[in-house]
C-alpha positions as CSV (number, residue, x, y, z in Angstrom):
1,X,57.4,118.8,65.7
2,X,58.3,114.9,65.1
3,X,56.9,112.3,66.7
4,X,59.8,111.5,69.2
5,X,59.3,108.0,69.0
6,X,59.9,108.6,65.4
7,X,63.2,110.6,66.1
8,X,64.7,108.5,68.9
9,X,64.7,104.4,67.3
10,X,66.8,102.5,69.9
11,X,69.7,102.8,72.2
12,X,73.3,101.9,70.8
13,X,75.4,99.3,73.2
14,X,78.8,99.1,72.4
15,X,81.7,98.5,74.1
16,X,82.7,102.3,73.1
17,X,79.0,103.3,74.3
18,X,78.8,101.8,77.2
19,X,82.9,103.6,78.2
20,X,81.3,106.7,76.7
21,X,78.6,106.5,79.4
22,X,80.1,105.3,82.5
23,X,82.9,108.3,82.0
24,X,81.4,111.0,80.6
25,X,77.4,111.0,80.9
26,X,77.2,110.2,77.4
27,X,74.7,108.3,75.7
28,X,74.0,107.0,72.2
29,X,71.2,106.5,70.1
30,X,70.2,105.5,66.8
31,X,68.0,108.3,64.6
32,X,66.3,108.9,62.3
33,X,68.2,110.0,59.4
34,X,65.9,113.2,58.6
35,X,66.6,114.4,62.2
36,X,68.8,117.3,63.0
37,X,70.1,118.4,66.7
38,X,67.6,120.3,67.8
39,X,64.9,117.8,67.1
40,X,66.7,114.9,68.3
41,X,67.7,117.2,71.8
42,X,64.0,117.7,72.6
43,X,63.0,113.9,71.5
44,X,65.2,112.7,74.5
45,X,64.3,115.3,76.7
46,X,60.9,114.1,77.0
47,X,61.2,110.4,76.4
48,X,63.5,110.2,79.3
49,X,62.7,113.1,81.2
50,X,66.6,114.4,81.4
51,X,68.2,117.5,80.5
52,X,71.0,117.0,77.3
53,X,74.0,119.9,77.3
54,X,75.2,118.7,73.5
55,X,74.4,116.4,70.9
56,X,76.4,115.3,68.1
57,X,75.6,113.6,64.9
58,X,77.3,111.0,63.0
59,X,76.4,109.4,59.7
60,X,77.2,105.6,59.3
61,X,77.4,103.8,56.4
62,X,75.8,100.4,56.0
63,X,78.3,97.3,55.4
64,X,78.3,95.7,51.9
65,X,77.3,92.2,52.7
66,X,77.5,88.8,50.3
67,X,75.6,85.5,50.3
68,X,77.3,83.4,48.3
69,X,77.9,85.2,45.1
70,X,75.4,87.9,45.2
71,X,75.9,91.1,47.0
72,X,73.9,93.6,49.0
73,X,74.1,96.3,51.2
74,X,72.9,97.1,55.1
75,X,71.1,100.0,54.7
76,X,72.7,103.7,56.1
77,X,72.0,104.9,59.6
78,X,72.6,107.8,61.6
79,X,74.2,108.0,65.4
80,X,73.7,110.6,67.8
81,X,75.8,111.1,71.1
82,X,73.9,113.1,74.0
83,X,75.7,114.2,76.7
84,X,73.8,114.8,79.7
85,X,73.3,116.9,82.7
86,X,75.3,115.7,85.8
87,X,73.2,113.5,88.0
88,X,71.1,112.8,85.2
89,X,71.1,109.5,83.5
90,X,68.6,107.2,81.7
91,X,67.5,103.7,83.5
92,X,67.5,101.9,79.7
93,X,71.0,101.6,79.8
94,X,71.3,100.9,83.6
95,X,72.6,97.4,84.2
96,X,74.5,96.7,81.2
């Protein structure tokens, strides 16, 4: 098994993230793009010591960027939504 450290890069905080968790018990993270559901479940299991019902995946594109007249490219990332036990919740995101 990964390293879930590894798995589990940082928490997400947007407005849509933040609604998502106030209402629902759902939090988001950003992954590790190698990860898959089940890996990414146990990774926040036992960083945060809480119980996840669901996860879902989502693939994001990185934005094409310019400086001046030369172009790049963020690179890609992948999202995961985790949708918690009730009563559970996860003090990193706690007063935001």
């Amino acid at each position: 098994m990964k390293d879930p450290r590894k798995v589990v890069r940082r928490p997400v905080m947007t407005e849509k993230a933040v609604e998502l968790k106030e209402k629902e018990n759902k939090y988001c993270f950003e992954v590790s793009r190698d990860a898959n559901r089940i890996e990414i479940k146990a990774a926040v299991e036992e960083l945060f010591k809480v119980k996840v019902l669901s996860v879902r995946v989502m693939n994001c594109r990185g934005k094409k960027r310019r400086m001046g007249r030369f172009e790049g490219k963020r690179p890609d990332w992948r999202k995961a939504v985790c949708k918690l036990r009730e009563g559970d919740k996860i003090e990193v995101f706690e007063g935001t």
